[in-house]
C-alpha positions in Angstrom: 133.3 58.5 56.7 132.1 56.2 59.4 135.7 54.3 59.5 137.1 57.5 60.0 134.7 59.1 62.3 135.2 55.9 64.5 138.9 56.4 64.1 138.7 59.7 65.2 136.6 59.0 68.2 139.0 56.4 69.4 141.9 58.5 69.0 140.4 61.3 71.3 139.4 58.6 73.6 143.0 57.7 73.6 144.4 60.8 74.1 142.3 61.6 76.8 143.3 58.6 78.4 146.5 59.3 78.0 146.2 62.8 79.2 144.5 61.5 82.5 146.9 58.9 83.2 149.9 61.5 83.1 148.1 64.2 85.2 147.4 61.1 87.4 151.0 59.9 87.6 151.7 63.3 88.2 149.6 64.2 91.4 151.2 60.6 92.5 154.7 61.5 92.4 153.7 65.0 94.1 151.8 63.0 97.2 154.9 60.9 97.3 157.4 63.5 97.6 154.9 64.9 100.2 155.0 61.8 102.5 158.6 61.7 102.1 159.3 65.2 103.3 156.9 64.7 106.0 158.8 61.6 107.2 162.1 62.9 107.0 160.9 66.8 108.2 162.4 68.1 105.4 163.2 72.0 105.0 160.5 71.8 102.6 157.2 73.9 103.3 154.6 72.5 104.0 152.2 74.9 102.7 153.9 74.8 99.7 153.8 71.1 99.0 149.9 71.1 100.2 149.1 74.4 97.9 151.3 72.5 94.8 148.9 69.3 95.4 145.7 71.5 95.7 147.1 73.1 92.3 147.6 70.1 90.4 144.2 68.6 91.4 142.1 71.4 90.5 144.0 72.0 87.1 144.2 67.8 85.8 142.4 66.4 83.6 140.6 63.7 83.7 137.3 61.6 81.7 134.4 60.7 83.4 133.2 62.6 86.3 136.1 61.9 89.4 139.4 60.7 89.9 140.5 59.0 92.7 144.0 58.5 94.1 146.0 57.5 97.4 149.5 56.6 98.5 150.4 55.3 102.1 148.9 58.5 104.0 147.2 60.7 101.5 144.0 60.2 99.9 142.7 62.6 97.3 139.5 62.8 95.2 138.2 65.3 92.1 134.8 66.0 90.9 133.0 67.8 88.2 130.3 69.6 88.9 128.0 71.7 86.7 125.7 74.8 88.1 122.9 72.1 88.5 125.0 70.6 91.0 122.2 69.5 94.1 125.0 68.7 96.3 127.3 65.5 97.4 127.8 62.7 100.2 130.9 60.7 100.3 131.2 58.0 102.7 134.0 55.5 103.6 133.0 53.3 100.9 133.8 55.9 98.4 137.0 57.0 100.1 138.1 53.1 99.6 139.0 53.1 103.2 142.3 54.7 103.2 145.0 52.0 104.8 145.1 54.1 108.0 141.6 54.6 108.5 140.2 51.9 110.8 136.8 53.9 111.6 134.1 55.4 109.0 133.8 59.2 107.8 131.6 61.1 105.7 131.1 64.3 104.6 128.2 66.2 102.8 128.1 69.1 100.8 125.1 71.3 100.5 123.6 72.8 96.3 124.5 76.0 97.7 128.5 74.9 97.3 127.9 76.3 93.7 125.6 79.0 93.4 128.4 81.8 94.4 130.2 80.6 91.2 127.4 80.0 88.8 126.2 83.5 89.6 129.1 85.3 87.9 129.3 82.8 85.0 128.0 79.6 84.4 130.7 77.3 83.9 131.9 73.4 85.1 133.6 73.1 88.2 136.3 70.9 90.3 135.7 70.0 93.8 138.5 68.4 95.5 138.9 66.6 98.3 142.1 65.8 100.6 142.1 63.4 103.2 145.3 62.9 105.5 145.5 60.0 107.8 148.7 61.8 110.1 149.0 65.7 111.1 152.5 66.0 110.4 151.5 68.8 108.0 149.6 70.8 110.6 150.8 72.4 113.8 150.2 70.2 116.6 148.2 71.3 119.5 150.0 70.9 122.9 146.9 70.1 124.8 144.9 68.1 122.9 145.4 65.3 120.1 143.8 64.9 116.9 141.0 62.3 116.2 142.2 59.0 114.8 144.7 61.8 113.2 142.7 62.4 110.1 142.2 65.7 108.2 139.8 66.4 106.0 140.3 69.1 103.1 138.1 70.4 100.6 138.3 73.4 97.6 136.0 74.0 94.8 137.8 75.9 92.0 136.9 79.5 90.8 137.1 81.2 94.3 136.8 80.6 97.9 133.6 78.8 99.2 132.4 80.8 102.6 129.5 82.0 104.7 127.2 78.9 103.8 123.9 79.4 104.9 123.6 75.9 104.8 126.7 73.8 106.1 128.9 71.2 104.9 128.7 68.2 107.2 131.5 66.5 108.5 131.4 63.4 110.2 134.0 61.9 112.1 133.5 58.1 114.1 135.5 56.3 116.5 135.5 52.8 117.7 135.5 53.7 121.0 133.4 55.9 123.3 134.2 59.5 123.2 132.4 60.4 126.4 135.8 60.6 128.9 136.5 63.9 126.1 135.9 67.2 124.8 135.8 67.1 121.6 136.1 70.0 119.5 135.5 70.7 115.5 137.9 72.8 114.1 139.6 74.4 110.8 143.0 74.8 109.4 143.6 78.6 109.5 146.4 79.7 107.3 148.8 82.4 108.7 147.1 82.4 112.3 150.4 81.2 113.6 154.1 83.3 113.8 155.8 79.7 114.2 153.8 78.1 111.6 152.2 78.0 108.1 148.9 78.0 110.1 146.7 77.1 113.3 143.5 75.7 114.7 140.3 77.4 114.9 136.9 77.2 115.3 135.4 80.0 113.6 132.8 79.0 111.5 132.2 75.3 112.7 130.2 73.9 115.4 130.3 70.8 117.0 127.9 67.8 118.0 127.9 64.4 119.0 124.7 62.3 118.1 126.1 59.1 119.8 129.1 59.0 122.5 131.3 57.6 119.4 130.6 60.1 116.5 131.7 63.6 116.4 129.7 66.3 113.9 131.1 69.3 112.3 129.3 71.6 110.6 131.3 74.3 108.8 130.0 77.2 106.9 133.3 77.1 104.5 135.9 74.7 102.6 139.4 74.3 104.1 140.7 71.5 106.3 139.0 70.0 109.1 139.8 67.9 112.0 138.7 67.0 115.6 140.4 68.2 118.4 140.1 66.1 121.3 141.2 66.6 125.4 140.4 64.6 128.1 138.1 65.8 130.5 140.0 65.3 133.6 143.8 64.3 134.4 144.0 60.6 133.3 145.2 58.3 136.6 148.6 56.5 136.0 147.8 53.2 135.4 150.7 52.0 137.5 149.4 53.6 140.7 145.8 52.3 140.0 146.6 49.1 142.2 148.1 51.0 145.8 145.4 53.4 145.5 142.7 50.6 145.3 144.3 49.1 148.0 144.2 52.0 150.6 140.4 53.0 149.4 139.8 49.3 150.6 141.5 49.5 153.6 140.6 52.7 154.7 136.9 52.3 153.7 136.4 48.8 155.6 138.3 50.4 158.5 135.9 53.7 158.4 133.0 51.3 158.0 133.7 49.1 161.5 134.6 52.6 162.9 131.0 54.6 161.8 128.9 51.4 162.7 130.5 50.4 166.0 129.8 54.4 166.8 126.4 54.6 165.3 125.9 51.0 167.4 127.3 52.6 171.0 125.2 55.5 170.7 122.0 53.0 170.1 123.3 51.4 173.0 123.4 53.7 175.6 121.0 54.4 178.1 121.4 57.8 179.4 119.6 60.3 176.9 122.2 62.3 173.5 122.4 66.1 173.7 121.7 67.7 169.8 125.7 67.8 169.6 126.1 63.9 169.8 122.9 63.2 167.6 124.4 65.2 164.7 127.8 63.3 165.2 125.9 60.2 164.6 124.1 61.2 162.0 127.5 62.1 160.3 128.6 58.9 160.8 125.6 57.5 159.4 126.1 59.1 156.5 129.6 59.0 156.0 129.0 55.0 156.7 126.7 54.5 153.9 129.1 56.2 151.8 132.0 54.0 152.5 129.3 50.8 151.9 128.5 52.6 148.5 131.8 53.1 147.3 133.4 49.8 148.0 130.7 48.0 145.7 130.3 50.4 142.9 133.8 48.9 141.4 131.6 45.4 141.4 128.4 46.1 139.6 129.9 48.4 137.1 130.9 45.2 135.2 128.9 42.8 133.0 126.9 40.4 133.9 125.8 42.8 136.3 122.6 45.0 135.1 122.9 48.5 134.5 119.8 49.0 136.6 121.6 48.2 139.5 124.5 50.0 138.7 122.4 53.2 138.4 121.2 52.6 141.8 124.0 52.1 143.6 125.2 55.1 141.9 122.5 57.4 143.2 122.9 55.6 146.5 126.9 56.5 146.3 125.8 59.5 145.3 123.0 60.4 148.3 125.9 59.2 150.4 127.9 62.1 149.7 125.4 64.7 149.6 124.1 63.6 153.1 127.9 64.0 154.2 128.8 67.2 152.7 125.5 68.3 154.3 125.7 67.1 157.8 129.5 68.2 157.6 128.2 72.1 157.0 125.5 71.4 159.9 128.7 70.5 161.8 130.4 73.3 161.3 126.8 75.4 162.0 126.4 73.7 165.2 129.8 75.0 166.1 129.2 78.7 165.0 125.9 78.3 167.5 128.3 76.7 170.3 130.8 79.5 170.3 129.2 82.6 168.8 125.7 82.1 170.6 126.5 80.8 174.5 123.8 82.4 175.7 120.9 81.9 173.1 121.5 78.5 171.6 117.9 76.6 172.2 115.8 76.1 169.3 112.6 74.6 169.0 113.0 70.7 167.6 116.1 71.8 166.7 117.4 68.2 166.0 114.5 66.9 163.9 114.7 70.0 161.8 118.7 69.3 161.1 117.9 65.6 160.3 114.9 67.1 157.4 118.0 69.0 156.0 120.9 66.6 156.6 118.7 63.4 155.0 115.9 65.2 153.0 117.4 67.8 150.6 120.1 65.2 149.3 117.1 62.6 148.8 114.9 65.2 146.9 118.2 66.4 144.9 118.4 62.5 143.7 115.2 61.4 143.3 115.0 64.9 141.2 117.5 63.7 139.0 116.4 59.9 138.6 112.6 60.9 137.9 113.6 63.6 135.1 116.8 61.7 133.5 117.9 58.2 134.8 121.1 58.4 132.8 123.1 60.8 134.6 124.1 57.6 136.8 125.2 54.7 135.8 129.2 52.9 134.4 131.4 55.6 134.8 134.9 54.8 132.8 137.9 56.8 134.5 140.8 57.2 132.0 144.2 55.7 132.6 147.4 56.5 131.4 150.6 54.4 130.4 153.7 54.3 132.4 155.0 57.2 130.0 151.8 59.9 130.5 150.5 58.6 127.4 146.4 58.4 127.9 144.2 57.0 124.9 141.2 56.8 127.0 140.7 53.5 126.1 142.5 51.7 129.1 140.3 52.5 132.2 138.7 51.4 135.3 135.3 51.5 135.9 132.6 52.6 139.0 129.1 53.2 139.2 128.9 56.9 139.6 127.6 60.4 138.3 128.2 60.2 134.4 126.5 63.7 133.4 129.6 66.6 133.8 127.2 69.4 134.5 125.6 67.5 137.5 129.1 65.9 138.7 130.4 70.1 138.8 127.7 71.2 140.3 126.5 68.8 142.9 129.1 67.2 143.1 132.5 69.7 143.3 129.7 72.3 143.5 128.6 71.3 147.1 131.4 70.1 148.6 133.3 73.2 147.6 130.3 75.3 149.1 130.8 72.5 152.2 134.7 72.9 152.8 134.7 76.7 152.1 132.4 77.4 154.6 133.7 75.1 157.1 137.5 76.2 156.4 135.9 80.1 157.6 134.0 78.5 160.9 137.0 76.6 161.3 139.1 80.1 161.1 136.5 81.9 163.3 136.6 79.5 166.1 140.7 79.3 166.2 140.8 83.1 167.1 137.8 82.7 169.7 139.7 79.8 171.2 142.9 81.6 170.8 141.3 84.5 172.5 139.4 82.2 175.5 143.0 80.6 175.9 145.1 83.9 176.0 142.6 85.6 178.6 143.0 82.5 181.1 146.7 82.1 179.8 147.0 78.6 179.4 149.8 76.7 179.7 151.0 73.4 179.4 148.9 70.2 179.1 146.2 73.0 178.1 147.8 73.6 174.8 148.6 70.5 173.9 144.8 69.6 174.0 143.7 72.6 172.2 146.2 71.2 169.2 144.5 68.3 169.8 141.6 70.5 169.8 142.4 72.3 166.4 143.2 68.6 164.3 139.8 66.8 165.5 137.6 70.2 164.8 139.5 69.9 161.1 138.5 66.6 160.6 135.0 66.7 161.9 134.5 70.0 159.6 135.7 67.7 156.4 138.1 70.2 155.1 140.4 67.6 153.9 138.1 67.1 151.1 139.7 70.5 149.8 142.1 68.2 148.1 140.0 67.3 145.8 140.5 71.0 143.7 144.1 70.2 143.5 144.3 66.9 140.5 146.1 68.7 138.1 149.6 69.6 137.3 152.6 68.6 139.7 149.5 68.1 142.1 148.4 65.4 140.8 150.0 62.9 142.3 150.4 63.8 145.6 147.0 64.6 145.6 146.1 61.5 144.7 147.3 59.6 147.6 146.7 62.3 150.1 142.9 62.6 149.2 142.7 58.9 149.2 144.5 58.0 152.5 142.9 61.3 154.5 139.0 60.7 153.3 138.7 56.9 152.9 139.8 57.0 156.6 137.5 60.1 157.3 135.0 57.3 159.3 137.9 56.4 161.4 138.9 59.8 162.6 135.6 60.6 163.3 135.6 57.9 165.4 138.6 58.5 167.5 137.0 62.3 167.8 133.9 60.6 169.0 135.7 59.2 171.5 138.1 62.0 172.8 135.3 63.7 173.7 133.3 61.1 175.4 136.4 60.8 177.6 136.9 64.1 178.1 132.9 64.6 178.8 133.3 61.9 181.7 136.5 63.1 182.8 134.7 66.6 183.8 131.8 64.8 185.0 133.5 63.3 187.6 136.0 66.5 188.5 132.8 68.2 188.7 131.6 65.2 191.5 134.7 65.3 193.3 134.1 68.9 193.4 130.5 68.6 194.8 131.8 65.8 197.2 134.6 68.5 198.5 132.5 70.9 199.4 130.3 68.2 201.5 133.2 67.6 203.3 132.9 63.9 202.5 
């Protein structure tokens, strides 16, 4: 009896073996077929050759407690689990690093995966898990690309699996930084698309990052998961990265002999500054150690150089351009008070007052930030594209700049949108009063071509050109590009030849004014 109760066991042991290794060789030829109709986009559906996989996994059999299988670009595992089930954690290891996957994964799955099932009857289950290292079975999205391309499936037999009050965890790395993205946990929805056997969404899943290169979803459901990922701004073309470094240096050295030989003359000279020349100085002044700023964050935003004194010069940079968006709107306040207020303009330390605004709110803003998080400044990595539009992120240039997006959109496009909408309406106001002045004296001539003259310096000095900065998207880009490069890193330099237009002009009616004086003496 022991012979044959050995025999026995051996023969079932066999059989099961046996039974296993078919259903295996199976569920192989099945991912095969799959691969192949994705590479040769077959007529075949793909929700039917995903739902015929699914099928065949939940329904072999196997011994032991999982069965794991993988072609080329499909990786699939099956577990039993019983109602004492107190939940799973795969990791790469166990996932025998699919030949795509160059980066780790995991996902966890909570004790409450079972409790809807066991509550009706207890019985074992199969939870299986897909893993696709391409999306040519899901829709792609136009706008966005999917994380190292993987997908990430799961289905426990016996019924849906939804509403987790506890999620399943799904983590996705990369061996890069994430931070130039927005990344974006999603789902595979079936039959949310007319054009397709399904589409992305995000119901049910949230996202996280804990470090810049690791993305967390956690999903209150089983289907198929994946990362959706868009860059956070229009990547530069990589080809154009050398002319525009090129005018920034020119124009910015240019600006910076310009601002310093003004800021020098007005030092210089004797005879005592009215308010409206101080505040052009101080614009200069600012606008001067902006141009410094920005032609050296490019150099200590690369090792050996410590990231200490990149996040300096990166507030610096940063100060620099709050100080000019902020004398730029006193600019164009001093011009309101010129034009709207001729005969009520004097007010008390009036110029002392401007400079506590124009130097002391960007300093407080900054030091604010510094004191409660550092971090915000520092290596900033701007995204480059390939010759083709292509962007991976992972090409890129780097400054020391604002790293944090909610500071760089609002105190950074925040104020000098505030800055160049409110000087683009002075600027508006004062070409109908001058308009006006002009038709009532009917000007002719010479007269007009000054006040065109007029117009262009008032739209420089009022730094409406940095307008241009809302239009780097689209067919905009581009253009925009050089345009908002050539116009601002030259701002110093126009400025300058404004400066001087006027001092001309000042000295020119100074001395029709003498010759006046000296007529009427009869001299």
């Amino acid at each position: 009896m022991d012979r044959c109760g050995a025999l026995f066991l051996c023969l079932c042991l066999l059989m099961s073996q046996s039974r296993t290794e078919e259903a295996s060789q199976e569920i192989l030829r099945w991912m095969k077929k799959m691969e192949m109709a994705a590479r040769s986009r077959s007529l075949t559906s793909f929700a039917e050759l995903i739902h015929g996989l699914e099928s065949r996994l939940l329904n072999a059999s196997f011994g032991g407690h999982n069965l794991t299988l993988r072609t080329h670009t499909i990786q699939t595992l099956a577990f039993k689990l019983g109602c004492n089930f107190t939940g799973l954690s795969l990791r790469s290891a166990a996932l025998q690093q699919a030949p795509q996957a160059q980066v780790p994964l995991a996902m966890q799955f909570p004790a409450e995966l079972t409790h809807d099932a066991c509550r009706v009857r207890p019985r074992e289950l199969t939870l299986i898990c897909i893993y696709f290292s391409n999306t040519r079975f899901f829709q792609k999205d136009i706008n966005s690309s999917v994380l190292n391309n993987y997908v990430l499936g799961a289905q426990l037999s016996h019924g849906q699996v939804s509403n987790l009050r506890e999620p399943v965890n799904i983590s996705f790395w990369h061996n890069q930084s994430l931070e130039d993205y927005t990344v974006t946990c999603v789902f595979w929805k079936e039959g949310a698309s007319k054009h397709h056997w399904g589409a992305w969404s995000t119901e049910g899943c949230r996202t996280e990052q804990p470090s810049p290169s690791q993305v967390l979803c956690r999903c209150n459901h089983l289907t198929y998961f994946a990362v959706l990922m868009q860059l956070s701004q229009a990547p530069v073309p990589a080809e154009l990265l050398a002319p525009l470094t090129y005018i920034s240096l020119v124009g910015c050295s240019i600006s910076i002999v310009a601002s310093l030989l003004t800021v020098l003359l007005h030092l210089l000279a004797r005879k005592p500054s009215d308010s409206l020349t101080c505040i052009h100085v101080n614009l200069h002044a600012s606008v001067l150690l902006l141009n410094v700023a920005f032609l050296l964050s490019p150099v200590l935003a690369v090792p050996p150089v410590p990231e200490s004194a990149c996040v300096a010069l990166a507030a610096t940079l940063h100060y620099g351009l709050l100080s000019s968006f902020t004398w730029m709107a006193i600019e164009g306040f001093n011009l309101y008070l010129l034009l709207g207020r001729v005969y009520n303009i004097y007010i008390r330390r009036y110029v002392l007052k401007l400079c506590a605004l124009g130097w002391g709110v960007p300093a407080f803003l900054v030091l604010l930030l510094l004191a409660v998080k550092s971090s915000v400044y520092g290596p900033y990595r701007i995204p480059l594209s390939d010759s083709q539009g292509n962007s991976t992120g992972f090409q890129s240039t780097s400054i020391c700049w604002v790293r944090n997006a909610w500071v760089h959109g609002v105190l950074v496009m925040g104020s000098g949108g505030l800055t160049s909408l409110f000087n683009l309406v002075v600027l508006a106001w004062a070409l109908r009063v001058l308009h006006r002045l002009r038709a009532q004296k009917k000007a002719l001539g010479p007269r007009a071509c000054w006040d065109t003259v007029t117009v262009l310096g008032l739209t420089v000095l009022l730094g409406t050109t940095w307008i241009l900065a809302f239009f780097s998207f689209g067919v905009f880009l581009l253009p925009q590009l050089f345009l908002f490069t050539t116009f601002n890193s030259l701002y110093g330099f126009f400025l300058f030849l404004w400066f001087c237009s006027q001092r001309r002009r000042s000295e020119a009616e100074m001395e029709a004014f003498s010759s006046s004086q000296l007529v009427q003496y009869g001299l």
